[in-house]
TORMARFI-761974 format. One record per residue (C-alpha): residue number from 1; residue in one letter; x negated, y negated, z negated. Coordinates in nm, 4 decimals. Layout:
NUM | a | X | Y | Z
...
***
This chain:
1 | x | 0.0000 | 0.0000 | 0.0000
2 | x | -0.1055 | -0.3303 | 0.1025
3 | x | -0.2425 | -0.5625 | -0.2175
4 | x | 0.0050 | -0.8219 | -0.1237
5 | x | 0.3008 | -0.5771 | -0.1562
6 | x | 0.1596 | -0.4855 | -0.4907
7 | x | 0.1291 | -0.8431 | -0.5904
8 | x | 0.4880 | -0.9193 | -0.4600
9 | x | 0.6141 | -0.5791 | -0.6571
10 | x | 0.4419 | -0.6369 | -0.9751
11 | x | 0.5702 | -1.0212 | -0.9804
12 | x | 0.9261 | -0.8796 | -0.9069
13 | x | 0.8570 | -0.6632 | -1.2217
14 | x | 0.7712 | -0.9681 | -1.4482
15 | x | 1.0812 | -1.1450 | -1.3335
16 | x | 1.3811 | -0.9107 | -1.3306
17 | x | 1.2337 | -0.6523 | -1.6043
18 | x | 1.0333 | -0.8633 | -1.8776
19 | x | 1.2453 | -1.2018 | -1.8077
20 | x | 0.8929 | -1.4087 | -1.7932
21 | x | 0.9174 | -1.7846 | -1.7087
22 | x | 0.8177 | -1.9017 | -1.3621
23 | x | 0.5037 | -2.0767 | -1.5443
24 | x | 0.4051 | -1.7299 | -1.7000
25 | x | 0.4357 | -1.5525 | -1.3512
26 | x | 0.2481 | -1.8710 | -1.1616
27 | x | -0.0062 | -1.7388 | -1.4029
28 | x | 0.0058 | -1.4087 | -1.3716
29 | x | -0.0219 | -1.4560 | -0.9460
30 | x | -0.3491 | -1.6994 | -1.0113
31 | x | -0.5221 | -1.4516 | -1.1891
32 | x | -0.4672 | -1.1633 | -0.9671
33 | x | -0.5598 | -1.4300 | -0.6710
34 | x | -0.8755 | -1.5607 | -0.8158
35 | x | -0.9679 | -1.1794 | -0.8675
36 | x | -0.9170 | -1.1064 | -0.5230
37 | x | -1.0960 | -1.4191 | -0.4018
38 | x | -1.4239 | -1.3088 | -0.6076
39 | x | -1.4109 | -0.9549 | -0.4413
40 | x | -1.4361 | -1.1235 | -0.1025
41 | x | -1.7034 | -1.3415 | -0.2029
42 | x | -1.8952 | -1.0499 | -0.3000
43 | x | -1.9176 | -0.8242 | -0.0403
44 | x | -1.8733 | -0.8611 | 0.3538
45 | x | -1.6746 | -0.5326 | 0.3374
46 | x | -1.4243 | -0.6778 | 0.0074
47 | x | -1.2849 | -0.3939 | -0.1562
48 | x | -0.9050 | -0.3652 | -0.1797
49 | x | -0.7073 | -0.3847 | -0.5832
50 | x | -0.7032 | -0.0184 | -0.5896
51 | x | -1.0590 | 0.0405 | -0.5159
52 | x | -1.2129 | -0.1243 | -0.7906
53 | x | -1.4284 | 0.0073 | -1.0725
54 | x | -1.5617 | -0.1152 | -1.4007
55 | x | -1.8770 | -0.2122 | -1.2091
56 | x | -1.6624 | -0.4811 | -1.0252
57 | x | -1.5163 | -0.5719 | -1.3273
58 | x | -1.7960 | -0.6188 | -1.4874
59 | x | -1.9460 | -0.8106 | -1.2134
60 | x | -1.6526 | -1.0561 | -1.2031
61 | x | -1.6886 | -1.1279 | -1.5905
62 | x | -2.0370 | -1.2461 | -1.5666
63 | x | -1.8939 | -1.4428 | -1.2988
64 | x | -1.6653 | -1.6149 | -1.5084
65 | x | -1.8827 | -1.6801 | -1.7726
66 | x | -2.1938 | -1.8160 | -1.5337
67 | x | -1.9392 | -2.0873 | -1.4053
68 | x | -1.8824 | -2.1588 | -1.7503
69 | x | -1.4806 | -2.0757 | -1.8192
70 | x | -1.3974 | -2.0706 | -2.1532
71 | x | -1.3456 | -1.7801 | -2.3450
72 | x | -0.9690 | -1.8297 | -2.3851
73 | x | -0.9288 | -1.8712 | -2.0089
74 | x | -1.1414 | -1.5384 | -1.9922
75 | x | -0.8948 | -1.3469 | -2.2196
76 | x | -0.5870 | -1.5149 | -2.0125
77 | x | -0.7213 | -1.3752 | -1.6645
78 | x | -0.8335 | -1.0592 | -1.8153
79 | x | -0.5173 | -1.0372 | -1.9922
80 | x | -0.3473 | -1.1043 | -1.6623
81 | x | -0.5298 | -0.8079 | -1.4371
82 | x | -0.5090 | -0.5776 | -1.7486
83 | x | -0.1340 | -0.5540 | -1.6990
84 | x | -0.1424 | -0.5722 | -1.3470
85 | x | -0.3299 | -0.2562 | -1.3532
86 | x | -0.1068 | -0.0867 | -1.6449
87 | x | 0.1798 | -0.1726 | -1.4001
88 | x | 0.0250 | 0.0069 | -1.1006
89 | x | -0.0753 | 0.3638 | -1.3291
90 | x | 0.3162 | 0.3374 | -1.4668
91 | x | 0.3877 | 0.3522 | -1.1160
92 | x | 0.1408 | 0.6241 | -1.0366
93 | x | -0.0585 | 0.4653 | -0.7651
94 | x | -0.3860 | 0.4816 | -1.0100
95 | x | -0.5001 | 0.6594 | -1.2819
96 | x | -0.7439 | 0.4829 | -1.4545
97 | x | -0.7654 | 0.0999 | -1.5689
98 | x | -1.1066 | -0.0731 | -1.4758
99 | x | -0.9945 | -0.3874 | -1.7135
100 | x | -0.9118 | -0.1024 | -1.9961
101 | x | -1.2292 | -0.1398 | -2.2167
102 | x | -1.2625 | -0.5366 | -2.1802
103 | x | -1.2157 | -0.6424 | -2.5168
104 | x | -1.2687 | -0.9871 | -2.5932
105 | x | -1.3862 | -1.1613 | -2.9175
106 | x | -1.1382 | -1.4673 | -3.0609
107 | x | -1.3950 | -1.5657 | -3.3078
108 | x | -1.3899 | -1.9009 | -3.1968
109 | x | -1.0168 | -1.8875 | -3.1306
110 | x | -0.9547 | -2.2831 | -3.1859
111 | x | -0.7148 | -2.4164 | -3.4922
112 | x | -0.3654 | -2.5204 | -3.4038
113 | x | -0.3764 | -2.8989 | -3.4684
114 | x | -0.0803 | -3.0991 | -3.6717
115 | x | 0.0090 | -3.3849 | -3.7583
116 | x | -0.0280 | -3.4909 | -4.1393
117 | x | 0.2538 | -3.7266 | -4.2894
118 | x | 0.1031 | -4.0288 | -4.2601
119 | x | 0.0838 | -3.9389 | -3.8472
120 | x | 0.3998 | -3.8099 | -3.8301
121 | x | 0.5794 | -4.1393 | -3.9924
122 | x | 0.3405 | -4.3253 | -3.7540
123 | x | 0.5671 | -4.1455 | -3.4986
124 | x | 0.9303 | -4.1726 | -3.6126
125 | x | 0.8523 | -4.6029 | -3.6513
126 | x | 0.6857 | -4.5664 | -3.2514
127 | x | 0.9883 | -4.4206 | -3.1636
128 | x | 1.2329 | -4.6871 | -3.3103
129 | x | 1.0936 | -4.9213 | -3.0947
130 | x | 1.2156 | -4.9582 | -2.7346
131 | x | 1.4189 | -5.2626 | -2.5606
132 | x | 1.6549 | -5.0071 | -2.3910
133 | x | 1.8506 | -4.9347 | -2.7217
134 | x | 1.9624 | -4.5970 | -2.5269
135 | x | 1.6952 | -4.4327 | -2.4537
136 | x | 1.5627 | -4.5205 | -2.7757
137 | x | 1.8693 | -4.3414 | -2.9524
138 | x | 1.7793 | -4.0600 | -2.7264
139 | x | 1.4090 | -4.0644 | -2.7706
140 | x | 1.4395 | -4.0471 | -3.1769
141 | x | 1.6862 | -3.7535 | -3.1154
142 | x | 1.4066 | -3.5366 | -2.9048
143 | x | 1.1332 | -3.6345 | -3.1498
144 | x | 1.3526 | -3.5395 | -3.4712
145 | x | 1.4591 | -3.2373 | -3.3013
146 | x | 1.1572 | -3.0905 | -3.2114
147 | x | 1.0177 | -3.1804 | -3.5719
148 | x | 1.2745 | -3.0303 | -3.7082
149 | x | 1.2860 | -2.7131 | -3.5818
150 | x | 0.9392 | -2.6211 | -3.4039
151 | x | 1.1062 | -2.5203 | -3.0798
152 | x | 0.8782 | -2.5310 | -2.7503
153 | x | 0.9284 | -2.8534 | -2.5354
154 | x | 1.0787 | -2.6109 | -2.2410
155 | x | 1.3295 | -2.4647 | -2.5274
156 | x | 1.4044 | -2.7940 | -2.6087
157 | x | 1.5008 | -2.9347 | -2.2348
158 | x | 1.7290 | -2.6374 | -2.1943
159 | x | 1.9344 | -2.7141 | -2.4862
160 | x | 2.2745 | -2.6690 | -2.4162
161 | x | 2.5938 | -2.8851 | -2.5796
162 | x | 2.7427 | -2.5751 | -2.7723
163 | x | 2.4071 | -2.4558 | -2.8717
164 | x | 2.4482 | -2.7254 | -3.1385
165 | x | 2.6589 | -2.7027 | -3.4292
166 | x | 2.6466 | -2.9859 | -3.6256
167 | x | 2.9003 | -2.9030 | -3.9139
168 | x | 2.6507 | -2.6089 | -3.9949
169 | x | 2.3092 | -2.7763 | -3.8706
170 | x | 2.2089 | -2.4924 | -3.6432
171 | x | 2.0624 | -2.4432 | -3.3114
172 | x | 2.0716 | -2.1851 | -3.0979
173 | x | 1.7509 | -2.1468 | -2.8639
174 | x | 1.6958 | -1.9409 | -2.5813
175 | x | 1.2920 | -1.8530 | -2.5582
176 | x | 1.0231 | -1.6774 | -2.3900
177 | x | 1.1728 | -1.3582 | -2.2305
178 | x | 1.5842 | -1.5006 | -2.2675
179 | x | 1.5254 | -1.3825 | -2.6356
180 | x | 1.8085 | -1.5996 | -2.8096
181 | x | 1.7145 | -1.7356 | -3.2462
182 | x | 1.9156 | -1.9392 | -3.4854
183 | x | 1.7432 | -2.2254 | -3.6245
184 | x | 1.8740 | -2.4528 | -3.8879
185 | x | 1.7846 | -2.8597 | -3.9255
186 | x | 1.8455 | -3.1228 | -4.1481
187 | x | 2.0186 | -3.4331 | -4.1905
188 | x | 1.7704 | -3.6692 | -4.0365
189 | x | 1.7638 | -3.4614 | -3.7196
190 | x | 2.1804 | -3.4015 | -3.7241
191 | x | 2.1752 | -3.8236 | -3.7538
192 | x | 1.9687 | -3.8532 | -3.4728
193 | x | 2.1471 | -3.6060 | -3.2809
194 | x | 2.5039 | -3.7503 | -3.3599
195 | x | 2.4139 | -4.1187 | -3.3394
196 | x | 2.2467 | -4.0206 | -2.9612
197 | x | 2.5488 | -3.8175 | -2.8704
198 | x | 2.7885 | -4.1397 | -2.9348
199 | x | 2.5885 | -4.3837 | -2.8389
200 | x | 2.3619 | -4.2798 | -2.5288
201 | x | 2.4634 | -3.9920 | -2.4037
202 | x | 2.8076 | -4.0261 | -2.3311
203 | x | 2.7705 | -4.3758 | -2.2230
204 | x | 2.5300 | -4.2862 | -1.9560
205 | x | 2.6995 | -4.0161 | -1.8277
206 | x | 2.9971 | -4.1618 | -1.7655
207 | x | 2.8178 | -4.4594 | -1.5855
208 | x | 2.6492 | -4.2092 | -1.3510
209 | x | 2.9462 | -3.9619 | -1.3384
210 | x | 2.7535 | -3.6816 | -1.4661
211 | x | 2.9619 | -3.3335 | -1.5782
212 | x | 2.6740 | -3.1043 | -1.6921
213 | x | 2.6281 | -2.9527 | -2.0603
214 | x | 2.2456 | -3.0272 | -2.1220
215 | x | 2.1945 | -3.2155 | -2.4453
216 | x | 1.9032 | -3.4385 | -2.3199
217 | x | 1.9641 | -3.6507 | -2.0330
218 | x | 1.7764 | -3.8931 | -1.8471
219 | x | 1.8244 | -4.2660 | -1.7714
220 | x | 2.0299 | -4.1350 | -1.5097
221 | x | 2.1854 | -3.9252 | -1.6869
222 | x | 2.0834 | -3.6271 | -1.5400
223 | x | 1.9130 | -3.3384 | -1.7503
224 | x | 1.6074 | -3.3937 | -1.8961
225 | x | 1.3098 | -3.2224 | -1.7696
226 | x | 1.0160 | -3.0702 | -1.9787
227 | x | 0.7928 | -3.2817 | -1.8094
228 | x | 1.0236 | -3.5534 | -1.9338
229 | x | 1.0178 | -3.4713 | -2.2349
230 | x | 0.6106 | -3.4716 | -2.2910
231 | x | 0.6817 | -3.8332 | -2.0830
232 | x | 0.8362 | -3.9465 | -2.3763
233 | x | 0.5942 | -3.8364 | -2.6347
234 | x | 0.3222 | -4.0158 | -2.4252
235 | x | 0.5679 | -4.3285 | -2.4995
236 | x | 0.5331 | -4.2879 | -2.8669
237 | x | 0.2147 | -4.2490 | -2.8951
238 | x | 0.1119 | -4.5329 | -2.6664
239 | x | 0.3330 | -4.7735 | -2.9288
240 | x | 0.1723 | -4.5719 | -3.2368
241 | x | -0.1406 | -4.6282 | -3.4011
242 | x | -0.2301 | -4.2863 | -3.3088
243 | x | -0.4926 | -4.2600 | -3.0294
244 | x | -0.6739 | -3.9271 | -3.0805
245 | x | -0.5414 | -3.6685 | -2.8125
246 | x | -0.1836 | -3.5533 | -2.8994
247 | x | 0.1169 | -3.3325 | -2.7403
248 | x | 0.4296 | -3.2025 | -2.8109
249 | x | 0.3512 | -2.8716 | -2.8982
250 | x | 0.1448 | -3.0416 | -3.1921
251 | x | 0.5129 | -3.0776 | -3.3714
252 | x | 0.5647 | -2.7478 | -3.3101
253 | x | 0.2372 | -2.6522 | -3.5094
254 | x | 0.3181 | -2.8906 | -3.7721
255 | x | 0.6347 | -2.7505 | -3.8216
256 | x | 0.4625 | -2.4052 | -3.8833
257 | x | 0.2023 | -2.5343 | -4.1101
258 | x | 0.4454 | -2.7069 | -4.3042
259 | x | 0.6662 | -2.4174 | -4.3728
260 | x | 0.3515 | -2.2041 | -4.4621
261 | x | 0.2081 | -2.5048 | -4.6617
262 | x | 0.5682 | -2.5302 | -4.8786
263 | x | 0.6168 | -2.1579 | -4.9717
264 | x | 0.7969 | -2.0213 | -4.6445
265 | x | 0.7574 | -1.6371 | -4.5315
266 | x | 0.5186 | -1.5252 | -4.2847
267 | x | 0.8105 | -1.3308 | -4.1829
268 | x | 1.0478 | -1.5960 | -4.1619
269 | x | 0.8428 | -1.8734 | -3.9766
270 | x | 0.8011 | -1.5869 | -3.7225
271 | x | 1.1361 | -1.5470 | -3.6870
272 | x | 1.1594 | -1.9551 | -3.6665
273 | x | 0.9131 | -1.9944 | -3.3626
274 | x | 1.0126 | -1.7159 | -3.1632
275 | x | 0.6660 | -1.5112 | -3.2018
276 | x | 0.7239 | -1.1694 | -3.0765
277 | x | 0.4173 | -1.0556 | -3.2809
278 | x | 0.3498 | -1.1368 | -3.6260
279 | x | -0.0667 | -1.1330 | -3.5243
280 | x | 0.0538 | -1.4713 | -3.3519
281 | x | 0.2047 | -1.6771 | -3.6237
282 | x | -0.0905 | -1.5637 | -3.8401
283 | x | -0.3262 | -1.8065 | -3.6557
284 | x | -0.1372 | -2.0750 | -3.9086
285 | x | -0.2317 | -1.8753 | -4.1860
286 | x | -0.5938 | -2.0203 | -4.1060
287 | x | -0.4584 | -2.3642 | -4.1315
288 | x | -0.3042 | -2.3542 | -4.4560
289 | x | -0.5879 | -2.1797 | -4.5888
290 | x | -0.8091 | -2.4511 | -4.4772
291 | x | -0.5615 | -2.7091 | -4.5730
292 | x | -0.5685 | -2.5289 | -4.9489
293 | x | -0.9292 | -2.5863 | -4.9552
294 | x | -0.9701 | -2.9187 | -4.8808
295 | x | -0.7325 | -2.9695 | -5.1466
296 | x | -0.8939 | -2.7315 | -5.4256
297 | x | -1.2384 | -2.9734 | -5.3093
298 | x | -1.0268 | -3.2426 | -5.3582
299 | x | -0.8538 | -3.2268 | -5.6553
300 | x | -0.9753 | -2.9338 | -5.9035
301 | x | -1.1078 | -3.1326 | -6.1969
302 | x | -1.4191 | -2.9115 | -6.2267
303 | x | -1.4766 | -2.8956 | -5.8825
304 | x | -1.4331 | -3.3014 | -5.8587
305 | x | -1.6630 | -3.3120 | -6.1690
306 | x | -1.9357 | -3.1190 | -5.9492
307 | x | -1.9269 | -3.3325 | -5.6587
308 | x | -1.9803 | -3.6745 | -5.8679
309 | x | -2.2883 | -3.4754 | -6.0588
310 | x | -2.4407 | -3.4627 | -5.6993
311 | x | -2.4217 | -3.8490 | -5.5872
***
């Protein structure tokens, strides 16, 4: 079979059978395409996907790491061709996986980084400030929501009208996969939500005779893209006093750390972001450790009595 017809079947596979997002396939088909591009580069006679062997692989690995890729980007491609190949032995056409003993160190896996309280009240005043009252309304609502609840910024463009349920503060969220989670909010973000509803959304709708469900809408009052929604983030910041590189998903980690930080369940924040695997929420478990001990350096009295003794 052709590698193309492969590619094409195994991309069918991540669409109709695991659910993946387009993003996550787009991914998938770069990897596989970059691989194929090194085999041609490599050989005048370029071997075929099925007539590969570790020697390639390995080959292609110091390839990646000569031009310097980091080791994340390594683990994504390998990650990539590793279930490529699985797919192909499910489906009998080979029997052994050349990508099957790559295993990857994530010792320098980096930190998730979050906003402390001071930067996140830094946010909430940028956002209050706006001369289209509107889009203000609706840009407090986004950043309150996603605060609130942690939710990816694609989750949150996709937010439907009777996902919400105010009287009860929850959410319903459809994630990675179609996998569907209740999450609960709190006032602040139900105030945003309501005043936005009232005030923007409706307005704006029925000025550009819009009949669609999505909760965030833009000045058009069409729905919200994600792009749109990291658009409006880059607004916030630009009026904060934060400069250091931020991005939505940054609210998402805080959210995490926060929970873990207050007393929350491993468990329980898992169930909260959407993590299929526990092994992935754990990564915050780093955070609040590290968080703990700047604390314990900064405020044990014998430790604070140490660190005067040596200045």
């Amino acid at each position: 079979m052709m590698d193309e017809k492969l590619i094409s079947w195994f991309l069918k596979y991540l669409k109709n059978e695991r659910n993946y997002s387009p993003d996550t396939i787009a991914a998938y088909q770069t990897a596989i395409d970059e691989f194929i591009l090194f085999l041609q580069s490599v050989a005048a006679d370029a071997k075929g996907l099925c007539a590969i062997d570790a020697y390639d692989v390995e080959a292609y690995l110091t390839h990646l790491y000569d031009h310097q890729y980091a080791r994340s980007s390594v683990a994504q491609k390998v990650s990539a061709l590793k279930s490529f190949y699985n797919f192909l032995i499910k489906n009998e056409l080979l029997t052994v996986n050349p990508f099957e003993y790559v295993h990857l160190k994530s010792s320098n896996r980096h930190l998730p980084r979050f906003f402390y309280q001071n930067e996140m009240r830094a946010l909430f005043a940028a956002a209050e400030k706006g001369s289209d009252r509107q889009l203000v309304l609706r840009n407090q609502a986004v950043l309150e929501l996603l605060y609130a609840t942690g939710i990816r910024v694609s989750e949150c463009a996709n937010i439907q009208l009777l996902d919400i349920d105010l009287d009860n503060r929850m959410l319903l969220v459809t994630g990675k996969g179609n996998k569907q989670r209740y999450i609960p909010f709190g006032d602040h973000a139900k105030r945003a939500i309501v005043n936005y509803e009232r005030s923007s959304r409706e307005p704006l709708m029925k000025r550009f005779s819009q009949t669609h469900s999505y909760l965030f809408i833009n000045h058009y009052g069409k729905p919200l893209t994600p792009r749109g929604i990291e658009y409006i983030m880059d607004q916030i910041v630009k009026q904060s006093s934060l400069t250091t590189g931020i991005h939505p998903h940054m609210l998402r980690h805080t959210f995490a750390t926060e929970m873990l930080n207050n007393g929350a369940d491993m468990r329980s924040v898992q169930e909260l972001l959407g993590h299929s695997s526990l092994s992935t929420t754990q990564i915050y478990t780093h955070v609040t450790k590290s968080h703990l001990m700047n604390d314990y350096q900064k405020y044990f009295p014998r430790n604070r009595e140490s660190l005067k003794s040596k200045k």
